[in-house]
N, C-alpha and C positions, 0 to 999 in steps of 0.2 A: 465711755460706752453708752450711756443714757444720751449722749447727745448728739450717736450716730445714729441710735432708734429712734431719736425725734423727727431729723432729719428725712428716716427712709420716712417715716410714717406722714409726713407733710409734703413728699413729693408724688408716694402713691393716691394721695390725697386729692391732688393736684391733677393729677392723671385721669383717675377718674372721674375727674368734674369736667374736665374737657372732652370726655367722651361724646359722639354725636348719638343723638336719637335716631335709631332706625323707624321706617316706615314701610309696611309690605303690603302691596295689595295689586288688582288687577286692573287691566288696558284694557277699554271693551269700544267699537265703534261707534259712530254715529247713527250707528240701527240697531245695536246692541252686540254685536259678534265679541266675543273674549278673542283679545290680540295677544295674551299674555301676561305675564307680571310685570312688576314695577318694583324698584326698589329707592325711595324716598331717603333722604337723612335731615335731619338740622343739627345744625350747632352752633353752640350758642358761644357768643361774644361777652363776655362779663363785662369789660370796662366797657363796649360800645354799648352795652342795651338791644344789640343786634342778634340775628339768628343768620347763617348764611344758610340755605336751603337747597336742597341739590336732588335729583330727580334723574333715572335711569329706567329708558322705556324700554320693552323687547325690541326694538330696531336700530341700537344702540344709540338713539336719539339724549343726551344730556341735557337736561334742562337744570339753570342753577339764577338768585338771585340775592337780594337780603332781604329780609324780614324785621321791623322792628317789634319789640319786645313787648304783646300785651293787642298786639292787634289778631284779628284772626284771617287775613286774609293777603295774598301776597301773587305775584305776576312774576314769572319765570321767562328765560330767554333763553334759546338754543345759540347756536353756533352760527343756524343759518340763516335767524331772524323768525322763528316759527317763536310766539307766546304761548303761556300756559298759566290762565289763573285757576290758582286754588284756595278754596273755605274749607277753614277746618272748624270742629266743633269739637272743644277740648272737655275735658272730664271734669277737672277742677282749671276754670281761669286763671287762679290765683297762682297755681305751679305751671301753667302754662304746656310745651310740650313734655315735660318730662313726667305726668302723671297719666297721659295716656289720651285717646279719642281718636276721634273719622276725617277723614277731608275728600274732597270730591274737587276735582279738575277739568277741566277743560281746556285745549290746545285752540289754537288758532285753524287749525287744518281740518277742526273735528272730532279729535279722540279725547275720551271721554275716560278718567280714572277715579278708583276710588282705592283711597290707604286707610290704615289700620295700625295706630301706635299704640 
């Protein structure tokens, strides 16, 4: 019995570590117009040292790339060759995104985001 309750308890464990970070925040243009939300994630790679990072504008535009672990700043690619870098500015460095902070973006085309983890 004890050592199917280990079991559940190290894979809910496990579950929960691989959960990604959400990120929410808003799409505004290159004059300032609000385009609408955005819904950001990362998730983090444990054995790679990696974050893959993924990005969902109001135009269903996907924007996704990797991220390594410790840097703050990272270049996304759409589908149809549109970029997207973004700087974050994290809370605590040292926990990286999972303690929380802002990032601010910019596309190749123009638009101009900022999130909120």
């Amino acid at each position: 019995m004890m050592y199917k309750f280990f079991t559940l308890a190290v894979l809910l464990l496990s579950i929960a570590a691989c959960a990604p970070i959400m990120m929410n925040g808003e799409v505004t243009s290159d004059k300032g117009t609000e385009l609408g939300p955005v819904e950001m994630s990362a998730f983090k790679h444990h054995g790679l040292k990696t974050y893959s990072v993924k990005a969902h504008l109001p135009d269903e535009t996907v924007f996704s790339g990797e991220m390594k672990r410790g840097e703050k700043a990272v270049t996304l690619y759409s589908n149809d060759g549109v970029s997207m870098k973004c700087d974050f500015e994290l809370k605590a460095p040292a926990k990286e995104f999972e303690d929380g902070g802002t990032g601010s973006c910019t596309t190749s085309d123009g638009q101009n985001l900022k999130v909120k983890f």
